[in-house]
Phi, psi and omega in degrees: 000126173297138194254032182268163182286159194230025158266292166348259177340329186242357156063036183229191184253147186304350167267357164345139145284150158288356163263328161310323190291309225281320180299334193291295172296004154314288207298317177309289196309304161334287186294017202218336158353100173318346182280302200299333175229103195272131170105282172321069199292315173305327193277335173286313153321313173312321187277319179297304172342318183265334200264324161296334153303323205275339174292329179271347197264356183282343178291148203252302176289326192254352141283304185313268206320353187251002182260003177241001155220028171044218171311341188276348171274359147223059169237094180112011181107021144096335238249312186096016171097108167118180147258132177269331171286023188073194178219187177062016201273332165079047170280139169259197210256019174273337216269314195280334183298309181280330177309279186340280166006288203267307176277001152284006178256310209271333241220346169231049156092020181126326156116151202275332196270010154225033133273356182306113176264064168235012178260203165294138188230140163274148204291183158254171165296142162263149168215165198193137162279100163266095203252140193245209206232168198258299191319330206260344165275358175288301174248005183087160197199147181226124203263146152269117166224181192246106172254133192247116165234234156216168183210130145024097207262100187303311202314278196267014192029037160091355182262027167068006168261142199282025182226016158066029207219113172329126170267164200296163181264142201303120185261044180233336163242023173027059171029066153240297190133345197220172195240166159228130147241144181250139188213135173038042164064357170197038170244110188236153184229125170256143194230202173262156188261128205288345181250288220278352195059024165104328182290345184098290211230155177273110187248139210259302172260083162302102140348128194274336193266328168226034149083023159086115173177281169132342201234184194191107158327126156198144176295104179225135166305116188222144168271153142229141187259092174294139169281137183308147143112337191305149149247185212261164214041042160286147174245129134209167203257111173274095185311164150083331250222002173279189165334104208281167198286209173215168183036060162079016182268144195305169163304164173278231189209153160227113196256136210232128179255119185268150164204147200232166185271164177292142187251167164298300213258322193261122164254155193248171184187079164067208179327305229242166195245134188240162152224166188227128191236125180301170166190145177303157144335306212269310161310315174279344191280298189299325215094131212180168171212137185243186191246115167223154196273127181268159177320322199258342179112329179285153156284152195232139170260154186217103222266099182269130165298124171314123159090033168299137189232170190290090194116029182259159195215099183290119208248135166239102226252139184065009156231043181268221169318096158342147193235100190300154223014038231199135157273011191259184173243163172280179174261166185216133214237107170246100159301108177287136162217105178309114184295091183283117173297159189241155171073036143320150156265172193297340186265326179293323159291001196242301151005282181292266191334331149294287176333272168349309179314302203289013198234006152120191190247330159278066043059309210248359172209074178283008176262002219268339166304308160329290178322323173270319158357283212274354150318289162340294177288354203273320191297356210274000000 
């Protein structure tokens, strides 16, 4: 168990909503995701970490407890040491026996009765890193991948015997799955019951394919359907496709987190797309019209005004982004940037200078009466 504080680790403040934590541990997880850092021992530490934060603070209960004893409320019998209830409360010692009991169930994760693996279990999640293209969030997309999970074991139809037959229940925790001992007459302890492992039943004879387990590894080919307009770090959840349960318990989940690349030309903002284009000297003082390769594949014409300066910024409306569940668009945003030529020729240099001429000896400042205007006042 990590001993870092596990609002820090999950980057929220100890007054967090539970939609702050759990968007916080998205964001984390996404960046820290072992498919995204292949290798990366430190980013994999970082990813258990968050994910043991995030278990005890998504909890109602085992947060309120780590935030009045911190790591010590699952540690050592859950408690941090001490009596936390005070005293004079007049329990006897059937009321301290169930008391004990329960917090010693609530205070280790959850309670001994869903560690009993011998009802249904539901599989676990899976997740995948996905990474796309600006274009292909544009218009959408349906990715093939490959995922390692578990399935079913056909051989034994899943109940881990090798005659493919429920196996019988464990007669020692008469298939609840935990054993109780009792200490010093009102101290009970539930523990996992050591011949079944937790399971209820016994197996005796282990299924030869997957080893008594009920599940079996296998590698599966999945489509996934990108929506035109998603945006990066989107989670979706693909039912069923995670892990299969045990004793008859449903699939897991599968959650596929998109992220998308960076493009040359195009930054995304929501709906809308911005770029920065260069334009000749002679276009921006006249007046022009350029070509930029739009998102969709079309050319976009783009209307430069006389005397467009650097950094004036030109709104094209309906040629940003897909609009998730939406036939409409975002807008596209071009940031001009006036070009000064360089390697004149000689004839291009006698042009400008007649130019110079005729535009006065301030020329190389052509603000500069504003400019001292507002000196003048400042000294005034």
């Amino acid at each position: 168990m990590s001993e870092k504080d596990y609002y820090e680790l999950l980057e929220v403040n100890k007054n967090a909503s539970a939609d702050e934590i759990k968007r916080s541990f998205r964001k984390l997880a996404m960046k820290y995701h072992p498919d995204r850092n292949p290798d990366d021992k430190e980013a994999e530490l970082k990813f258990k970490e968050i994910n043991e934060a995030y278990e005890v603070l998504k909890d109602d209960q085992k947060r309120a407890a780590y935030d009045r004893y911190g790591h010590q409320a699952f540690q050592n019998g859950g408690m941090g040491g001490g009596n936390p209830f005070g005293g004079g409360f007049g329990f006897n010692a059937e009321d301290l026996s169930d008391l004990f009991s329960n917090v010693f169930n609530d205070f280790m994760g959850g309670g001994m009765r869903s560690n009993a693996k011998n009802g249904p279990r539901r599989g676990e999640d899976l997740s995948y890193g996905l990474e796309i293209s600006l274009e292909e969030a544009f218009t959408g997309v349906e990715k093939e991948i490959k995922v390692q999970t578990t399935d079913i074991c056909e051989k034994c139809s899943g109940y881990g015997t090798v005659d493919g037959k429920e196996p019988p229940v464990c007669d020692m925790c008469h298939g609840s799955g935990k054993v109780r001992t009792q200490q010093g007459g009102f101290f009970v302890f539930e523990t996992i019951c050591p011949k079944c492992k937790g399971h209820g039943r016994v197996v005796k004879d282990k299924c030869t394919e997957c080893k008594g387990e009920g599940n079996i590894r296998v590698e599966k080919d999945l489509k996934i359907k990108i929506p035109a307009g998603v945006e990066d770090n989107t989670r979706m959840r693909i039912t069923g496709a995670g892990k299969a349960g045990k004793n008859g318990g449903p699939k897991g989940d599968l959650y596929i987190f998109i992220n998308i690349k960076e493009h040359k030309l195009y930054e995304r903002s929501g709906k809308d797309l911005y770029t920065s284009v260069p334009v000749s000297m002679a276009c921006a003082a006249l007046g022009g019209k350029i070509e930029i390769p739009g998102i969709d594949g079309q050319k976009v014409d783009v209307k430069i005004s006389n005397g467009a300066q650097t950094g004036d910024k030109l709104k094209v409306k309906n040629e940003g982004m897909s609009i998730l569940n939406s036939d409409r668009r975002g807008d596209l945003f071009v940031l001009l940037k006036v070009v000064t030529p360089t390697n004149l020729s000689t004839r291009q240099k006698e042009l400008l200078e007649e130019f110079r001429a005729i535009s006065g000896d301030d020329d190389c400042q052509p603000e500069i009466k504003t400019f001292l205007d507002k000196i003048k006042d400042l000294f005034k």
